[in-house]
N, CA, C and O of each residue as an XYZ file, in Angstrom:
708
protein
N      80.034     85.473      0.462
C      78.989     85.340      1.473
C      78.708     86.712      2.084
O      79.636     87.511      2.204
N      77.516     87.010      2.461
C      76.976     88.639      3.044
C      76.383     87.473      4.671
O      75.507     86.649      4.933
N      77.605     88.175      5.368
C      76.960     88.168      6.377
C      76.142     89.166      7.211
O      76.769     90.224      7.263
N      75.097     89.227      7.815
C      74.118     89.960      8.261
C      73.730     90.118     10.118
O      72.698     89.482     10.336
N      73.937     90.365     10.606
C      73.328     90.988     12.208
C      71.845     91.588     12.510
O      71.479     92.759     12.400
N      71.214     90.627     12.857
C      69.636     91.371     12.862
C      69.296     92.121     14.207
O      70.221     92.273     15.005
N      68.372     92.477     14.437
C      68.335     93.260     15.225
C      67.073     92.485     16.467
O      66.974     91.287     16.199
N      66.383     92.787     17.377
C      65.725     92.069     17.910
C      64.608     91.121     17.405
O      63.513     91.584     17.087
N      64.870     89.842     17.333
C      63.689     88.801     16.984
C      63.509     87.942     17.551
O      64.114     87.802     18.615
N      62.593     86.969     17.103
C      62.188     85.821     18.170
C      63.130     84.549     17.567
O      63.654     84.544     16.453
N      63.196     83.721     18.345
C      63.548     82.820     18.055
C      62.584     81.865     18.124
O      61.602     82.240     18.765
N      62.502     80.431     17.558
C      61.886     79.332     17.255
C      62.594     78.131     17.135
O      63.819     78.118     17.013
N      61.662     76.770     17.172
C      62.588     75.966     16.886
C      64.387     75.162     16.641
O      65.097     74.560     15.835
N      64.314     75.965     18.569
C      66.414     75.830     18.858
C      66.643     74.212     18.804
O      66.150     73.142     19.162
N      67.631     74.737     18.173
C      68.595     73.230     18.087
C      69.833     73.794     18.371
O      70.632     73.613     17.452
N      70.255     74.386     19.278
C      71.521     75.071     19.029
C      72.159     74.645     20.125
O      73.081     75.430     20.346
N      72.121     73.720     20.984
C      72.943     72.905     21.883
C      73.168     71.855     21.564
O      73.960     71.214     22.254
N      72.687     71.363     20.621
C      72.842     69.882     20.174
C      72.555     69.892     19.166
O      71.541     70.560     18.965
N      73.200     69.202     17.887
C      72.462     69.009     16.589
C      71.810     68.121     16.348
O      71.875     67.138     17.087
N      70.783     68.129     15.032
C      70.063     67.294     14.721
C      69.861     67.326     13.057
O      70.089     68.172     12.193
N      69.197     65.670     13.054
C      69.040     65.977     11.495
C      68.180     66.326     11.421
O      67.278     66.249     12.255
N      68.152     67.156      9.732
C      67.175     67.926      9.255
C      66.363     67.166      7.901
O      66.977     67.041      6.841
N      65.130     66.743      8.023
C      64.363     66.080      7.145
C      64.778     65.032      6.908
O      64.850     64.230      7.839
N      65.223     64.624      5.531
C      65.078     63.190      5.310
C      66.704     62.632      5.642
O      67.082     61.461      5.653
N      67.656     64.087      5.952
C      69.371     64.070      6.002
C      69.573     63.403      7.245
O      68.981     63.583      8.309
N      70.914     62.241      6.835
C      71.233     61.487      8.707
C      72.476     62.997      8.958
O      73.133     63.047      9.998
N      72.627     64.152      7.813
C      73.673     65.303      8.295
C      73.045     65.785     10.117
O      71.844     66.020     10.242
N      73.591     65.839     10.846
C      73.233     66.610     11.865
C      73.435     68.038     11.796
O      74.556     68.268     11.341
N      72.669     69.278     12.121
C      72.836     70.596     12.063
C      72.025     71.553     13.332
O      70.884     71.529     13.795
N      72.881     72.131     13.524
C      72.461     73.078     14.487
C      71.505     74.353     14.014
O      71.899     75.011     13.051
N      70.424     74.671     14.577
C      69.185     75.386     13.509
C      68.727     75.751     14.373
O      68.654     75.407     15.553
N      68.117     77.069     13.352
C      66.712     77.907     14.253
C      66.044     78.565     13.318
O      66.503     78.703     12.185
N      64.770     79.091     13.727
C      63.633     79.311     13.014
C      63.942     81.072     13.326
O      63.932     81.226     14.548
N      64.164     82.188     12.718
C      64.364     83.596     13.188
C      63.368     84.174     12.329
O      63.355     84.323     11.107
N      62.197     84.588     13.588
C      60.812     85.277     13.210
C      61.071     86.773     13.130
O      60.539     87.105     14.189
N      61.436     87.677     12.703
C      61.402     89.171     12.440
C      59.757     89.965     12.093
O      58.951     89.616     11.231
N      59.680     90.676     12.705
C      58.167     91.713     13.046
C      58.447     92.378     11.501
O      59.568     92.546     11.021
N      57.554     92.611     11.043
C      57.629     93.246      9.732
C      57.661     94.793     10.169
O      58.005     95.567      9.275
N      57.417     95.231     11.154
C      57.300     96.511     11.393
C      59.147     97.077     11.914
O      59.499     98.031     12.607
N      59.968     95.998     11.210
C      61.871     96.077     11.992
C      62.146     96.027     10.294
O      62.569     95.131      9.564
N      61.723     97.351     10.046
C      62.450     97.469      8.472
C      63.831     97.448      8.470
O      64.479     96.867      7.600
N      64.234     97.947      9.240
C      65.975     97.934      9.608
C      66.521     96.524      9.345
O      67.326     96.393      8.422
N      66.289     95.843      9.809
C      66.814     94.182      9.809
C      66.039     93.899      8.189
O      66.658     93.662      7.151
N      64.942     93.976      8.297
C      64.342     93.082      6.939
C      65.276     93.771      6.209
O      66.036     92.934      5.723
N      65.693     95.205      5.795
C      66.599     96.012      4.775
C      67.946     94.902      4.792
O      68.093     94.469      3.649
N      68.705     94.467      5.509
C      69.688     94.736      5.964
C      69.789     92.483      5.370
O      70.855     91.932      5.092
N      68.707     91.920      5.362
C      68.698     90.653      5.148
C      68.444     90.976      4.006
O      69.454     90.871      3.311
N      67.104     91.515      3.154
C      67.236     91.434      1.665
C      68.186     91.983      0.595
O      68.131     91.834     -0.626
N      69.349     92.865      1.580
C      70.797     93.404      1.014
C      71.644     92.429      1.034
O      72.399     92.433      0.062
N      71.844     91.359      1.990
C      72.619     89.982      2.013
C      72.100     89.125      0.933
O      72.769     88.582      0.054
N      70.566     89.060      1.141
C      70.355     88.015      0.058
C      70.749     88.718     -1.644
O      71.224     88.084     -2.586
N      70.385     90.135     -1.619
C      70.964     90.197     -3.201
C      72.139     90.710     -3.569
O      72.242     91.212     -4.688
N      73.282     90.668     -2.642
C      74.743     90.457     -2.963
C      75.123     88.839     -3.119
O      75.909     88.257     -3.867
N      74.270     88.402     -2.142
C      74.639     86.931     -2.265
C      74.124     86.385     -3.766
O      74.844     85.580     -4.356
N      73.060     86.765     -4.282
C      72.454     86.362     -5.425
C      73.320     86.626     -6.436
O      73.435     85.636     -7.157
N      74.308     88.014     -6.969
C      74.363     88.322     -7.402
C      76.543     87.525     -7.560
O      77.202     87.331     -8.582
N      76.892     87.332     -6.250
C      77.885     86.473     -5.926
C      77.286     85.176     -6.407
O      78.270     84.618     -6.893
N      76.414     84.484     -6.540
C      76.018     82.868     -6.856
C      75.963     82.977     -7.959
O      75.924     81.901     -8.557
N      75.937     83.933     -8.610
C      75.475     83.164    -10.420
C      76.646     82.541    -11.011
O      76.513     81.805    -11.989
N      78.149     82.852    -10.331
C      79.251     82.115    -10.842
C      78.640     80.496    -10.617
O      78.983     79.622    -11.413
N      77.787     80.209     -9.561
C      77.343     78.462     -9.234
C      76.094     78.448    -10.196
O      75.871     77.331    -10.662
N      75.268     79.403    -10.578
C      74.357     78.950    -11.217
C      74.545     78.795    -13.207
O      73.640     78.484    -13.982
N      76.038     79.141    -13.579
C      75.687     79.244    -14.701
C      75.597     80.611    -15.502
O      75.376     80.609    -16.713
N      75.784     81.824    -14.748
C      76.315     83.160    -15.006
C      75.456     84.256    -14.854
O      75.668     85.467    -14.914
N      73.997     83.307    -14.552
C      72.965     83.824    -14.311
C      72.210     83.783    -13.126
O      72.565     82.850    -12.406
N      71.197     84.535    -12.618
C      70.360     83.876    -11.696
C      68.833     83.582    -12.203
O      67.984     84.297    -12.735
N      68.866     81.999    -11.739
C      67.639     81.197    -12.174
C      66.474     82.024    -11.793
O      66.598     82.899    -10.936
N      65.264     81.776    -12.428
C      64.327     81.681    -12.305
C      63.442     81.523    -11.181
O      62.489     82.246    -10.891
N      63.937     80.308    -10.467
C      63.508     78.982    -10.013
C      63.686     79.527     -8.523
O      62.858     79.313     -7.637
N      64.803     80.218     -8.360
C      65.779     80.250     -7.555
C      64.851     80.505     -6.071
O      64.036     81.377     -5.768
N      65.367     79.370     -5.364
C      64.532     79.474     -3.629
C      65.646     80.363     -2.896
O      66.869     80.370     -2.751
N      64.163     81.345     -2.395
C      65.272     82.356     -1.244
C      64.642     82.020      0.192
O      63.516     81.589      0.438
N      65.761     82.361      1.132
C      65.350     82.224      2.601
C      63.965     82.316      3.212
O      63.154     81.536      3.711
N      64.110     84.552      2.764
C      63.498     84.615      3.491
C      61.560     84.770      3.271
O      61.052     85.428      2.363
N      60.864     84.092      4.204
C      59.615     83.599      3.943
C      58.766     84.623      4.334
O      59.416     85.639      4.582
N      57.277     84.794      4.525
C      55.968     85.600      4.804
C      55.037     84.777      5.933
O      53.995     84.199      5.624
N      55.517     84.815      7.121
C      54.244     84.179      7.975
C      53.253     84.519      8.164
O      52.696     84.320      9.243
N      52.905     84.917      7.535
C      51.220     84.954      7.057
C      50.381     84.864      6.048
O      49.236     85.243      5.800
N      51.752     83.893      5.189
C      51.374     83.363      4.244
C      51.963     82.038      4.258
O      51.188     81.143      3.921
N      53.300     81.647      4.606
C      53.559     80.179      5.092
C      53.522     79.757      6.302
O      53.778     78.566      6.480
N      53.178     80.657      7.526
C      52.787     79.954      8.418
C      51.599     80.141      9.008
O      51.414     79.970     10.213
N      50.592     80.560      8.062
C      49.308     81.354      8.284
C      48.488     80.722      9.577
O      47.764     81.547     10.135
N      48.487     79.414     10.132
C      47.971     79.140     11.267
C      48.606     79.000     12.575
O      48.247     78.366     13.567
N      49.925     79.946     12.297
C      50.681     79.628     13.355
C      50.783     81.584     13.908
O      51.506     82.463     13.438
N      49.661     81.678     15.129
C      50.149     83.311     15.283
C      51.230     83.601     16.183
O      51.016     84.608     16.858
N      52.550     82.911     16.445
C      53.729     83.581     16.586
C      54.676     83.850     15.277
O      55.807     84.306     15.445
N      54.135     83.527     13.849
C      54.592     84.085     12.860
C      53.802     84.726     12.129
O      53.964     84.857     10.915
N      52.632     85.312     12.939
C      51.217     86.901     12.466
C      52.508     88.132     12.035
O      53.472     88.327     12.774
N      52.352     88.676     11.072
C      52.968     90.113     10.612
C      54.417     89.617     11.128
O      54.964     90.185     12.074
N      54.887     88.747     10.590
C      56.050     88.645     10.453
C      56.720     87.824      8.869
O      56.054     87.226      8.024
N      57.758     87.992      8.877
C      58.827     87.584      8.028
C      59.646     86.777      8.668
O      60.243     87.289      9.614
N      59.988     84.956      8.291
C      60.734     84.567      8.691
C      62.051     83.870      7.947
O      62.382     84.128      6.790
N      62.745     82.933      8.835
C      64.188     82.305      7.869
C      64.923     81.165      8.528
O      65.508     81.248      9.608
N      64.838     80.158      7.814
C      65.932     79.318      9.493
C      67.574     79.447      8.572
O      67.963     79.554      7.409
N      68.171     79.350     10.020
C      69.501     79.655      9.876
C      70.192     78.491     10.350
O      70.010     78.349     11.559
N      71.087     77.400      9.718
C      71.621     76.304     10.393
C      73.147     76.485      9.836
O      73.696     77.267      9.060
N      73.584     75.279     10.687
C      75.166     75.052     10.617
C      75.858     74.063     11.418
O      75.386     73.826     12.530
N      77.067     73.346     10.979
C      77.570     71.824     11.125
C      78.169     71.990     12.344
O      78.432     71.058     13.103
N      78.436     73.368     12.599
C      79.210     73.689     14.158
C      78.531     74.446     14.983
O      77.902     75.426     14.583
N      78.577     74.089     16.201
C      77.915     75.136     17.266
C      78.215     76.686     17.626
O      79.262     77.249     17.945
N      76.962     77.132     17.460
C      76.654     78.543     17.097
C      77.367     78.979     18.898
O      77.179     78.257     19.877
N      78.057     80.120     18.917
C      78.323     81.203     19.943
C      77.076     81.397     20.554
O      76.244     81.894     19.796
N      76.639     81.124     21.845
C      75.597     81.875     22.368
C      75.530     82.808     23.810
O      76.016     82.432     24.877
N      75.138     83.523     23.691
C      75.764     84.612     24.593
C      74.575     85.778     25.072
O      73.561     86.060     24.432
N      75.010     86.366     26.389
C      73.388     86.795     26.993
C      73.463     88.287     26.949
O      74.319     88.553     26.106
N      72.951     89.436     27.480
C      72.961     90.824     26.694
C      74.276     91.366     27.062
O      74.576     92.466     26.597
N      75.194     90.688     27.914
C      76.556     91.347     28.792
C      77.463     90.918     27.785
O      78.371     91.706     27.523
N      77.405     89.516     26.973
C      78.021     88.964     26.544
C      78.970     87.903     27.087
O      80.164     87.764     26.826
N      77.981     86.987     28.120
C      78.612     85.871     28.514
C      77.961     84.855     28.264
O      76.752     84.887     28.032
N      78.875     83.482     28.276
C      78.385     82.492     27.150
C      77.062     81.723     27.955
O      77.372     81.607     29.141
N      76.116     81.336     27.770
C      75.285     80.577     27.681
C      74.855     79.212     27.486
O      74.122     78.735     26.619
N      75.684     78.469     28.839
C      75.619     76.742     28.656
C      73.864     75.958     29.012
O      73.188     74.971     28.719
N      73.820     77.068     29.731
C      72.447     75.982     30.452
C      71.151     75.692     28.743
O      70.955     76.622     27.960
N      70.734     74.806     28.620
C      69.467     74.707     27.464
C      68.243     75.481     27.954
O      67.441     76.068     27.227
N      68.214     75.411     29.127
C      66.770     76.225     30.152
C      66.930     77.440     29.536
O      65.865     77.955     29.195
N      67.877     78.031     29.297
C      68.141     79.645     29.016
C      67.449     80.190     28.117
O      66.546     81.015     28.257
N      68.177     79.391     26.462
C      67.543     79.978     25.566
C      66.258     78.748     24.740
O      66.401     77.568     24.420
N      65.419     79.398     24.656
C      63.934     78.572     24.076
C      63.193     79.334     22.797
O      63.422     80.307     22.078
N      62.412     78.555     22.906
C      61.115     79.128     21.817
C      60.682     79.862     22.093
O      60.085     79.680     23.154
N      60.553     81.296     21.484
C      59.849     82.337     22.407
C      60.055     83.362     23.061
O      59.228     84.156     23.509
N      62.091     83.380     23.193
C      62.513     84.345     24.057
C      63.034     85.406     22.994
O      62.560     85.092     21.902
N      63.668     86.312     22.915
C      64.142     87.047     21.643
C      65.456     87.119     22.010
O      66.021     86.719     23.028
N      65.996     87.869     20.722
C      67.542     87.957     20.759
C      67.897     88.232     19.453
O      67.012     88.247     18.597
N      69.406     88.520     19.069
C      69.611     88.840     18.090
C      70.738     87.951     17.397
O      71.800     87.719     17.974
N      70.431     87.447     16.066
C      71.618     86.570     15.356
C      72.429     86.906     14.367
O      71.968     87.629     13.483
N      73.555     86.545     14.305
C      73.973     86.718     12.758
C      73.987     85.535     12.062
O      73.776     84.380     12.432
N      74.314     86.078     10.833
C      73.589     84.738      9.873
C      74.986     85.271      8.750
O      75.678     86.289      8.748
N      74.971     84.216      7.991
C      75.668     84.563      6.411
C      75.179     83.644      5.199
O      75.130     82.417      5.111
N      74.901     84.451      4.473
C      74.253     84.175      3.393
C      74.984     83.524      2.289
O      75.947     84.049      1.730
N      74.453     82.250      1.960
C      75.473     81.647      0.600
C      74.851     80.933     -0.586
O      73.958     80.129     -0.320
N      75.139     81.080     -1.663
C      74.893     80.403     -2.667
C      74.622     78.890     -2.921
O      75.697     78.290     -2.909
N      73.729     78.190     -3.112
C      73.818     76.818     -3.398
C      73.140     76.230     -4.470
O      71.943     76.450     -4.654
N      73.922     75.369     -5.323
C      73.391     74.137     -6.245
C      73.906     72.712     -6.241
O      75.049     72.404     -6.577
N      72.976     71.872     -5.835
C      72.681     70.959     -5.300
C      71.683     69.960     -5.310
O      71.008     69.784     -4.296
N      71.465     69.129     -6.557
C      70.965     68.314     -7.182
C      70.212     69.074     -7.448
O      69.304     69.096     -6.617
N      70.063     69.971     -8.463
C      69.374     70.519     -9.378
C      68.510     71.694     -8.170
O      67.788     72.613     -8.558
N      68.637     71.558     -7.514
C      68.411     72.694     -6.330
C      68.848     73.792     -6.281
O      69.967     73.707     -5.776
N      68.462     75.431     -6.665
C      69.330     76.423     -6.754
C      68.343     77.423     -5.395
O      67.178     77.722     -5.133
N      69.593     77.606     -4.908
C      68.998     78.647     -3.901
C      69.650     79.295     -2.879
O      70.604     78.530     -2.737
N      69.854     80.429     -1.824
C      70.269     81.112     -0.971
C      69.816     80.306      0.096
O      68.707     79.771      0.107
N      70.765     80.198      1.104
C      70.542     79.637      2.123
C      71.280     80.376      3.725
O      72.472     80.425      3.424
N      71.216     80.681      4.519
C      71.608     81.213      5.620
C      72.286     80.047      6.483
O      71.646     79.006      6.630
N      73.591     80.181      7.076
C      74.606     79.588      7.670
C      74.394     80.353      9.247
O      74.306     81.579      9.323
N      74.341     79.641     10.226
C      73.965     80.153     11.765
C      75.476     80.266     12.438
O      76.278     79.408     12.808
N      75.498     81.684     12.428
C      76.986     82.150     13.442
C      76.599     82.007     14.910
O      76.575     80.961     15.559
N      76.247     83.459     15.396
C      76.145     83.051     17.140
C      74.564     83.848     17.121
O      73.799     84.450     16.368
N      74.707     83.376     18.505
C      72.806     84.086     19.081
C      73.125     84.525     20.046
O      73.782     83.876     20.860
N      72.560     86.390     20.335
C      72.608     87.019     21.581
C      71.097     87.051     22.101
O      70.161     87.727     21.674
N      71.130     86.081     23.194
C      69.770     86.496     23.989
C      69.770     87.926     24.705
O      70.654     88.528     25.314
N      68.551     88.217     24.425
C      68.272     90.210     24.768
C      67.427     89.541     26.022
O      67.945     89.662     27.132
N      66.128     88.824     25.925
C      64.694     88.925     26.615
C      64.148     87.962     26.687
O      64.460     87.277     25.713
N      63.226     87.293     27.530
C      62.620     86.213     27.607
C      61.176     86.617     27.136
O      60.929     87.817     27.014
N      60.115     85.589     26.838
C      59.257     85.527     26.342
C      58.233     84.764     26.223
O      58.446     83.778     26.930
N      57.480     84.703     25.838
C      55.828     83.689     26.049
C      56.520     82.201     25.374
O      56.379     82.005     24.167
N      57.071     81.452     26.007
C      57.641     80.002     24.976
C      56.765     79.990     24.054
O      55.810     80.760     24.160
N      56.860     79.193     23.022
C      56.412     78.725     22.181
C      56.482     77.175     22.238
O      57.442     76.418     22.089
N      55.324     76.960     22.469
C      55.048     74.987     22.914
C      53.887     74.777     23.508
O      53.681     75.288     24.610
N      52.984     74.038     22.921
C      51.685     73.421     22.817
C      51.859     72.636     24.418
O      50.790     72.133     24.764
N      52.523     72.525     25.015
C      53.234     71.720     26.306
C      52.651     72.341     27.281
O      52.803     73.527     27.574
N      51.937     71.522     27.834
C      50.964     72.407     29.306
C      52.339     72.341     30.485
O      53.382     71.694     30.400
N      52.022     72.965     31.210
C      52.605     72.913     32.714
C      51.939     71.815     33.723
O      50.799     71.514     33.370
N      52.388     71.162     34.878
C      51.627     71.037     35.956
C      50.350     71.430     36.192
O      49.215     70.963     36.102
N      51.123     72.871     36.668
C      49.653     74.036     37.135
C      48.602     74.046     36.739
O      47.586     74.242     37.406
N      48.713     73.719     34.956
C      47.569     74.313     34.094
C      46.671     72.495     34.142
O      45.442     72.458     34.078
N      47.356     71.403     34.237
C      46.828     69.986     34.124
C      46.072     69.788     35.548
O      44.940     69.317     35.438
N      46.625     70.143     37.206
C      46.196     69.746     38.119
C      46.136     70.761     38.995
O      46.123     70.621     40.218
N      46.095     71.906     38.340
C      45.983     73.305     39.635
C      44.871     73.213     40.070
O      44.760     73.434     41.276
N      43.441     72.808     39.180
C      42.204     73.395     39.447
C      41.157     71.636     39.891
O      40.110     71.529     40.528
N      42.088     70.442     39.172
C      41.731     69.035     39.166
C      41.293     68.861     40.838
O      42.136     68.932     41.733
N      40.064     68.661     41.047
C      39.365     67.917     41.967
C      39.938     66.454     42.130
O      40.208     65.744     41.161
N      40.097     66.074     43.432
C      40.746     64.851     43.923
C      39.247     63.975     43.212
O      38.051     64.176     43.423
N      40.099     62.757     42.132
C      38.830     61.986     41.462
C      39.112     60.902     42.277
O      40.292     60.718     42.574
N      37.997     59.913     42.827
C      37.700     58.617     42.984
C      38.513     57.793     42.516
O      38.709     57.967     41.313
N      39.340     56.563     43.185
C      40.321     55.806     42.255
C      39.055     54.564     41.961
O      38.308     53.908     42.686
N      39.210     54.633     41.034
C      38.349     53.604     40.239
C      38.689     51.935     40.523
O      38.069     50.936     40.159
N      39.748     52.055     41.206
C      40.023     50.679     41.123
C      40.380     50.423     42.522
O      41.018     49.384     42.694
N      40.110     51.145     43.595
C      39.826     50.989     44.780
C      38.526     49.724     45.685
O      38.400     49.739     46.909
């Protein structure tokens, strides 16, 4: 396994206080969505060096080789998440795991409250990279160690506030008065 330390990114889609299942699995897993700026060559270097030690460690699972076929982590948001612009000029990857990830704030103290860390705030994770075949499934997959929150940030959530529903709302007529 190549484990990896990225450097400042966003986070997305936390599950990291509680697990959950993932797609059609009753497995519960602790997950996150880690958006990287394409302009953080440092980190992207430093993940596509994990993924091809790891590749190159998996072919003992694939058969001596590496497939063809073979699904890797990390993705192009602006090409798989092209209508979503908190993944514009970025590169992303989710990172999950059966145990709860370390989370910890820029001092390095742990992080119980859920309010803390969200969609949207940045921080930095490590990840480790591993080999898998699995019903005819061959591919690299990222295992979620801990998350250091650095910074807070614009959430990410379609979820209005109060403010924004009744800041400006004129007192309406009760209709059934």
């Amino acid at each position: 396994m190549a484990k990896v330390v990225t450097g400042k990114v966003r986070l997305s889609y936390l599950h990291v206080f509680e697990p959950v299942a993932i797609g059609d699995s009753d497995q519960r897993k602790y997950s996150l969505s880690i958006i990287i700026p394409k302009s953080d060559k440092k980190t992207i270097a430093r993940i596509e060096a994990g993924i091809k030690k790891t590749m190159e460690e998996g072919k003992a699972k694939w058969g001596g080789k590496i497939p063809k076929n073979l699904k890797l982590p990390l993705r192009d948001g602006d090409i798989d998440r092209e209508d979503d612009p908190a993944y514009e000029n970025s590169y992303f990857f989710t990172a999950s795991s059966r145990t709860r990830p370390g989370i910890v704030d820029r001092d390095l103290m742990e992080i119980i409250d859920p309010e803390e860390l969200y969609s949207g705030c940045y921080g930095r994770v490590s990840v480790n990279f591993y080999a898998f075949n699995t019903a005819g499934n061959k591919g690299i997959a990222a295992g979620l160690l801990n998350i250091q929150k650095l910074a807070d940030g614009e959430p990410l959530t379609s979820r209005s506030t109060p403010e924004e529903d009744f800041g400006d709302a004129e007192e309406e007529d009760d209709p059934l008065a």
